[in-house]
C-alpha positions in Angstrom: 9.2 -20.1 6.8 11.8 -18.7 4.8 15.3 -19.8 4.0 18.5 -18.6 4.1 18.4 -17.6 0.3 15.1 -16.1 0.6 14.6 -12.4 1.7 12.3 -11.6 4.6 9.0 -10.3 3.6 10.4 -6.6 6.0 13.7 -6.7 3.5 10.9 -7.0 0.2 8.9 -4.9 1.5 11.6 -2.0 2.1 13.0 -2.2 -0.7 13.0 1.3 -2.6 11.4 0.1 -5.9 8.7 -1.8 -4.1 7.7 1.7 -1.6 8.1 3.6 -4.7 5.4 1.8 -6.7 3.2 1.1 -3.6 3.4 5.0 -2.9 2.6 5.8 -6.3 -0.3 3.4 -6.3 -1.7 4.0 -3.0 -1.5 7.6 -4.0 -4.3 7.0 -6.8 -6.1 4.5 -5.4 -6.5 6.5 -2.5 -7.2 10.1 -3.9 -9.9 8.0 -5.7 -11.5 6.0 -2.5 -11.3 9.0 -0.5 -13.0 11.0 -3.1 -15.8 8.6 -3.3 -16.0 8.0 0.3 -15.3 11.5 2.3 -15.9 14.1 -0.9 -19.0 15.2 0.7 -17.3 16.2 4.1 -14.0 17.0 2.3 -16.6 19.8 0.4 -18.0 20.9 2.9 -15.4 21.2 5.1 -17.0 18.7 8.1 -13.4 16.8 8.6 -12.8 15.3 12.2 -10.2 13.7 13.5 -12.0 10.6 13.0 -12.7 11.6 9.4 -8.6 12.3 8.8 -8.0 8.7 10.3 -10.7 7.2 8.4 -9.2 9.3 5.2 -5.2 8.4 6.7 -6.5 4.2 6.1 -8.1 4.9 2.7 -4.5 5.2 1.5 -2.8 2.7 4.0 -5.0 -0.3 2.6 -3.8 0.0 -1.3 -0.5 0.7 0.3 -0.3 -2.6 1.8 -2.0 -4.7 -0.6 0.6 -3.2 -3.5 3.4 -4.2 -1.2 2.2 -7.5 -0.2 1.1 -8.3 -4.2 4.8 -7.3 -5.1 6.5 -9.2 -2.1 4.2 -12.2 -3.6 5.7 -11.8 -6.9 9.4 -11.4 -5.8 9.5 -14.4 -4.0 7.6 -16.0 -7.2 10.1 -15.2 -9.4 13.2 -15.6 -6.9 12.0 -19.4 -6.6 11.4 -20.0 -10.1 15.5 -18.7 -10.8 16.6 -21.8 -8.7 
């Protein structure tokens, strides 16, 4: 439960420097997983819709886990200044 003096985790998780880092990571991370794990329909041009959704989660996933790890450390540091 949070209090009054701690920001919700929607307020960390918008904030611009937090998308702008999770972006940027998700952004590699992704390119990378997707590579590994879609390359050979990406190549050969087999992509169906479930292969786009599959490809669409590969960068969701390190989106959310740089958001929540950052989130984590906000908070971290917000209750260490008090």
């Amino acid at each position: 439960m949070t209090t009054d003096q701690e920001p919700s985790l929607i307020a960390l998780c918008t904030r611009r420097a937090v998308m702008r880092r999770a972006a940027m990571i998700a952004l590699v991370v992704g390119t990378i997983l997707a590579i590994i794990n879609h390359g050979d329909r990406l190549i050969s041009g087999d992509i169906s819709s479930e292969v786009v959704i599959k490809i669409l989660m590969t960068y969701l996933v390190p989106y959310c886990v740089s958001s929540y790890s950052a989130v984590l450390t906000i908070r971290e540091r917000m209750r260490e200044a008090q």
